[in-house]
C-alpha positions as a printed Julia matrix, in Angstrom:
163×3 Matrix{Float64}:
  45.71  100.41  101.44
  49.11   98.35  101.96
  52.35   99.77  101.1
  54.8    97.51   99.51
  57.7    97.15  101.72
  60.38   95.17   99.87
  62.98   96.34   98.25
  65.61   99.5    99.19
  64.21  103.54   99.5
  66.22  105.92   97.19
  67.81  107.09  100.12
  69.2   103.46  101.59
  70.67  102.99   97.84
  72.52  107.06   97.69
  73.94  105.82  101.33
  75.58  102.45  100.38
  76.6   104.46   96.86
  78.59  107.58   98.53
  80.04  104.85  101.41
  81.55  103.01   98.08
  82.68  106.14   96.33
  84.28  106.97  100.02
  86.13  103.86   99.85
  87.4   103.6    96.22
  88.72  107.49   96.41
  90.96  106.37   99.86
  91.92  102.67   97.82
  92.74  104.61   94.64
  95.74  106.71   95.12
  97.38  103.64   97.52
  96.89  101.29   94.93
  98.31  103.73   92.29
 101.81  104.21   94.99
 101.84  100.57   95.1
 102.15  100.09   91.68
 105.14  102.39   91.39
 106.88  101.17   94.34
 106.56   97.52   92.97
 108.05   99.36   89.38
 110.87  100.91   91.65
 111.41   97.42   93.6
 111.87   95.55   90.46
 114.23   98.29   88.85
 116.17   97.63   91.76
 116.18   93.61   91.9
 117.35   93.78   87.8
 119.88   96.25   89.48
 121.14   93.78   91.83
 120.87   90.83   89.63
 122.92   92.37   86.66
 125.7    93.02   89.26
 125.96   90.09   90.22
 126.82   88.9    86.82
 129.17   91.92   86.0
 130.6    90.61   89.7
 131.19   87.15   88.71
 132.29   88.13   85.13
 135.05   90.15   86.86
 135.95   87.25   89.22
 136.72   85.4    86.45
 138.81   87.95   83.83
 139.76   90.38   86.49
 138.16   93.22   85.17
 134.15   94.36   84.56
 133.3    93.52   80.87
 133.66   97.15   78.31
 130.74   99.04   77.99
 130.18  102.49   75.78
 130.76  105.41   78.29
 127.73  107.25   78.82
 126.77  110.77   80.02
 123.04  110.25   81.13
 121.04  111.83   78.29
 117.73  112.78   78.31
 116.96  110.23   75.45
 118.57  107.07   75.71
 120.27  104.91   72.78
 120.9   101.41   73.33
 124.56  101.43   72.71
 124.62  103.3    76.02
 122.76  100.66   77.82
 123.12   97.71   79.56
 122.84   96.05   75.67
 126.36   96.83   75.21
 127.84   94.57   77.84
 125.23   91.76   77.44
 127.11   89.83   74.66
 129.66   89.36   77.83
 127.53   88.1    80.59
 124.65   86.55   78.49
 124.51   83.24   78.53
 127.15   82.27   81.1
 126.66   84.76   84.15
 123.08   85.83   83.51
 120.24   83.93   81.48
 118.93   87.2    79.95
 120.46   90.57   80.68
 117.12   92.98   82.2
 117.56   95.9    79.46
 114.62   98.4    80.86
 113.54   99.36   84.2
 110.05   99.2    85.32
 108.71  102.06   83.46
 110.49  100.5    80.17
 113.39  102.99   79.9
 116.78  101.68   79.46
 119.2   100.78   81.82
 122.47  102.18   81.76
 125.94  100.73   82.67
 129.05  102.22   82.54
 132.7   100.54   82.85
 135.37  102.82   83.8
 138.25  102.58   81.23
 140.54  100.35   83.39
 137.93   97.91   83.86
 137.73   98.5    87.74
 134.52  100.59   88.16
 131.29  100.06   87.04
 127.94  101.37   87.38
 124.08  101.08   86.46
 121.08  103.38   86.28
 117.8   104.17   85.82
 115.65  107.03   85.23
 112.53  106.28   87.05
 109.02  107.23   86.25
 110.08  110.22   84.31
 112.46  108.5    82.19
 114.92  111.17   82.11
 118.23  110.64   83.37
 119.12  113.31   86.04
 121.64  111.84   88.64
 124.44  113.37   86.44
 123.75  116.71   87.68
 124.87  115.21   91.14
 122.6   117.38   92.85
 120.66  114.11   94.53
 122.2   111.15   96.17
 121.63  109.27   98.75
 117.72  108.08   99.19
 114.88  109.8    98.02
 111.14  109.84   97.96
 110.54  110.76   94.42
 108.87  108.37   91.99
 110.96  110.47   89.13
 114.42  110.46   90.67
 116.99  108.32   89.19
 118.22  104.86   91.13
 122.06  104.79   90.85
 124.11  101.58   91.39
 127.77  101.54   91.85
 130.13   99.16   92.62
 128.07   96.73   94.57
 125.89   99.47   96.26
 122.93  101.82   95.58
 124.3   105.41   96.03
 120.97  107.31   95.0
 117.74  104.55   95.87
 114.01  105.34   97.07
 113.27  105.16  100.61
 109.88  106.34  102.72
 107.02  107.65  101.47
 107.22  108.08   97.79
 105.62  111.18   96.01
């Protein structure tokens, strides 16, 4: 009697099966970092973009346009966001101010009461504002750590290996 011999044996298929379930649980968790680090990256180009429109507002009136003071709560209103000083830099600096970060919580921005200083944040993946504690600046490898712009410079921004 002849044995069929096409096809794959139960054993061939449970090979090829655990090889792919190998592969997808090493391409998972990368993929998932990369996502967040492209969310932190783009956080951090708005960042840079808004400043240079608060920049070149204050080149031309001397001073960085008024925005509500803030005090980095945990939950966010927009009249302490970068909403408040888009009516100055919207449409002549900047097209369309970016008013949330990647993980679509609010910027902040702050303008010092003479006008001089300004600054912009956002809360990360956690979306709560903790950079006011001052206990973390400089960078930082946590997805949930604030990213802190100042004055033309990031003073708290992710750097390495994120967690």
């Amino acid at each position: 009697m002849k044995r069929n011999t096409k096809g794959f044996t139960l054993i061939e298929l449970l090979t090829v099966v655990a090889i792919i379930g190998i592969i997808v649980a090493i391409a998972i968790p990368n993929l998932l970092n990369a996502i967040q680090r492209a969310k932190q990256r783009r956080s951090m180009g708005d960042m840079r973009t808004t400043a240079t429109a608060i920049e070149a507002y204050a080149v031309d009136l001397n001073r960085y346009p008024p925005a509500a003071a803030y005090t980095l709560p945990d939950t966010v209103i927009p009249d302490a966001t970068l909403a408040g000083i888009s009516e100055y830099l919207s449409p002549t600096y900047i097209k369309q101010v970016p008013l949330a970060d990647g993980w679509n919580s609010w910027f902040l921005a702050n303008v010092d009461s003479s006008g001089s200083l300004y600054s912009l944040g956002s809360a990360g993946r956690d979306g709560k504002y903790t950079a006011k504690t001052g206990t973390l600046l400089g960078p930082t490898t946590d997805f949930n750590a604030d990213i802190v712009y100042v004055n033309g410079s990031f003073i708290q921004w992710p750097e390495g290996v994120q967690r």
